[in-house]
DRENNU-620560 format. One record per residue: x, y, z of N, C-alpha, C, CB in turn; residue in one letter. Coordinates in steps of 0.2 Angstrom, whole numbers, padded with zeros to 4 digits, always signed. Glycine has a CB too. Layout:
<atoms>
XYZXYZXYZXYZa...
</atoms>
This chain:
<atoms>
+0451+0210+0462+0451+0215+0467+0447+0213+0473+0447+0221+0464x+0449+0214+0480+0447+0214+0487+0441+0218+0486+0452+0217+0492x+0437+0215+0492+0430+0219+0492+0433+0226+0496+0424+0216+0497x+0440+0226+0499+0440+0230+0505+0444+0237+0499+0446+0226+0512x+0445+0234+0494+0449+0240+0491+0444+0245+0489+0452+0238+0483x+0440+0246+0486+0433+0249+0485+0434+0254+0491+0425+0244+0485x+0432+0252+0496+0433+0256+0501+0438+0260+0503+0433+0253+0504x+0443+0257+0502+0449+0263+0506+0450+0265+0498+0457+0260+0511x+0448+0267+0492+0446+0270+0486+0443+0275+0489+0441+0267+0482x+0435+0275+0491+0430+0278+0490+0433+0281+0498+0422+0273+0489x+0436+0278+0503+0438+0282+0508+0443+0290+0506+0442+0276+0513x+0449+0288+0503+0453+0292+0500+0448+0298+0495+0459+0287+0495x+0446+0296+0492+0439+0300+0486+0436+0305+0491+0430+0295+0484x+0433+0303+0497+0429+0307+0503+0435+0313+0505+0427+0302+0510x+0440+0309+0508+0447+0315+0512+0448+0319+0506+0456+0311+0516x+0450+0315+0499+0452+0322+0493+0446+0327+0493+0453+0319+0485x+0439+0325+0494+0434+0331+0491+0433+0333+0496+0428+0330+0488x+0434+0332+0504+0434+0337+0508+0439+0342+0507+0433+0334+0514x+0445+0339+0506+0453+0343+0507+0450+0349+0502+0464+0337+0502x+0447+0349+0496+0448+0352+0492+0441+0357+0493+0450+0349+0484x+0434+0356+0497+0430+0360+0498+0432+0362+0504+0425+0359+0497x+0437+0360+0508+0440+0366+0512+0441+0371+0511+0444+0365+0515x+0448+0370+0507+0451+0373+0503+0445+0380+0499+0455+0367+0498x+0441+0378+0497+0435+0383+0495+0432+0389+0499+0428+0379+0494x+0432+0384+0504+0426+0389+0510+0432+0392+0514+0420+0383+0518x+0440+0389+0514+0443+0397+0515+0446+0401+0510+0448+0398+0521x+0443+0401+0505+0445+0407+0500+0439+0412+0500+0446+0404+0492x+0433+0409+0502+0427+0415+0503+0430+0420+0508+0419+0413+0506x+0426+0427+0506+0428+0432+0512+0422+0429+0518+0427+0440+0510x+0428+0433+0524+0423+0434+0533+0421+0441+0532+0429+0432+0542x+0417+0441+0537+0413+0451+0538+0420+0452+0540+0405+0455+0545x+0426+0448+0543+0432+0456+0547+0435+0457+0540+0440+0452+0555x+0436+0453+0535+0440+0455+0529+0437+0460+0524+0442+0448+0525x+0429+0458+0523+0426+0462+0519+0418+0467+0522+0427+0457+0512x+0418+0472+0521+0410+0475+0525+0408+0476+0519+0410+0483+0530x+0402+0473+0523+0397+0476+0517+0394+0483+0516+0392+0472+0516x+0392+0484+0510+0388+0491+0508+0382+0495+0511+0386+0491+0502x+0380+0490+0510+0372+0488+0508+0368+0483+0516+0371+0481+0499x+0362+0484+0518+0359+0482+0523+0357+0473+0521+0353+0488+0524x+0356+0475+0516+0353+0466+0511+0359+0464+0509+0347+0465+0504x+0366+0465+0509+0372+0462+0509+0373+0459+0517+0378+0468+0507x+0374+0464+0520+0373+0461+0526+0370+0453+0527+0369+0466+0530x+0363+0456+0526+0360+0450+0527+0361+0444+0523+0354+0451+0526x+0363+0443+0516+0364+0440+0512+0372+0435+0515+0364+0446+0505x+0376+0440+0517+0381+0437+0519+0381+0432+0526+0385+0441+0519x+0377+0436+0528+0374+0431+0536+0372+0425+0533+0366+0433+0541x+0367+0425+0530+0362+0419+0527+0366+0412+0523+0357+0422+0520x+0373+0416+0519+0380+0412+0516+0382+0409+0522+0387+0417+0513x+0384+0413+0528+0389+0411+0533+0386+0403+0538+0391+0418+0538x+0379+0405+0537+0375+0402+0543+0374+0397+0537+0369+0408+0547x+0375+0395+0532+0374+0391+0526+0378+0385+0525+0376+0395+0521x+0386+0389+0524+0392+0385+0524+0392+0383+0534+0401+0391+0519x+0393+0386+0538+0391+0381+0545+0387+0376+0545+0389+0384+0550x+0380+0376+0543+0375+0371+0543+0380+0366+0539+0369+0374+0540x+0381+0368+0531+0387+0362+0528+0391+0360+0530+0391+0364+0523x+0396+0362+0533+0400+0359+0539+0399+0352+0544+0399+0364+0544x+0394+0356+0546+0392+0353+0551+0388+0346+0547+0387+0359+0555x+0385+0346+0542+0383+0339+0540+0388+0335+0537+0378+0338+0534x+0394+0340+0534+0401+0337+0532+0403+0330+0538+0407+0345+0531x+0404+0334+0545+0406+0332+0550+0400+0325+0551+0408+0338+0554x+0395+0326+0551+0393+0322+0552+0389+0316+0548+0391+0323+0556x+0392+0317+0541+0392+0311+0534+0398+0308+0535+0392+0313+0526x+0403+0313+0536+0411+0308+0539+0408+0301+0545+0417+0316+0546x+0407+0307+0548+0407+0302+0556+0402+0295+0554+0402+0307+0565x+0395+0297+0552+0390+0291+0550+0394+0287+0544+0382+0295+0549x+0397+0289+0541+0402+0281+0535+0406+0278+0539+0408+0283+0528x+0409+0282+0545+0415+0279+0548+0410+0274+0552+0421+0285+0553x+0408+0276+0556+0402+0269+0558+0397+0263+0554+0396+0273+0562x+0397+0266+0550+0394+0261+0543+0399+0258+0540+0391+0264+0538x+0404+0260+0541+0411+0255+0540+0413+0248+0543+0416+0259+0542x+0414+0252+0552+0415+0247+0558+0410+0242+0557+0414+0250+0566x+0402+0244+0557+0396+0240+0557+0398+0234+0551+0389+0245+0557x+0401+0236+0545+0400+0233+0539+0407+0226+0542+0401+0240+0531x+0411+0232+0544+0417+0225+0546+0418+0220+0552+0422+0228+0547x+0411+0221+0555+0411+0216+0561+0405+0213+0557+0410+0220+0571x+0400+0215+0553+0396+0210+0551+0397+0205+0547+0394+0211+0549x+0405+0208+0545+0406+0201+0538+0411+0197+0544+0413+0204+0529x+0414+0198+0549+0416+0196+0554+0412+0188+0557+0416+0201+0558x+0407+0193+0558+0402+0187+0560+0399+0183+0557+0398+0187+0563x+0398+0186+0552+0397+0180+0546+0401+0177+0543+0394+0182+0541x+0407+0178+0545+0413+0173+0542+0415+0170+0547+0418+0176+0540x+0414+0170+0553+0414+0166+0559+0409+0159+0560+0412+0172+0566x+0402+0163+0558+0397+0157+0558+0399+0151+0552+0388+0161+0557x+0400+0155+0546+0400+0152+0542+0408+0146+0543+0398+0156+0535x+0411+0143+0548+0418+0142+0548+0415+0135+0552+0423+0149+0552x
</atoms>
């Protein structure tokens, strides 16, 4: 096996478990689909929403920071296959 396979493995692994906890966060309800009863529902559901955004948002940027740890990994073997030539 290539060292590079592992990678576009583990790359494919990432896009499947994102595809499918997307797929999650829109099966939850939004406040327009469902009201709540209760004053600490309310709140409770804020605290979910403002939860899965914060998630999101580190999703988006554990994507981005491997995609750069990637480039970096492939210009370093670059150059270390260059020096060693």
């Amino acid at each position: 096996m290539s060292e590079e396979n592992p990678e576009k493995l583990s790359r494919q692994e990432v896009k499947k478990q994102l595809a499918a906890l997307t797929k999650e966060f829109q099966k939850l309800p939004t406040t327009k689909t469902r009201k709540p009863q209760k004053p600490d529902e309310d709140k409770q559901l804020d605290s979910i929403q403002e939860t899965i955004s914060y998630l999101r948002v580190c999703i988006k940027y554990n994507v981005f920071d491997l995609e750069a740890c990637r480039r970096e990994i492939k210009y370093l073997r670059e150059k270390l296959e260059s020096e060693n030539k």
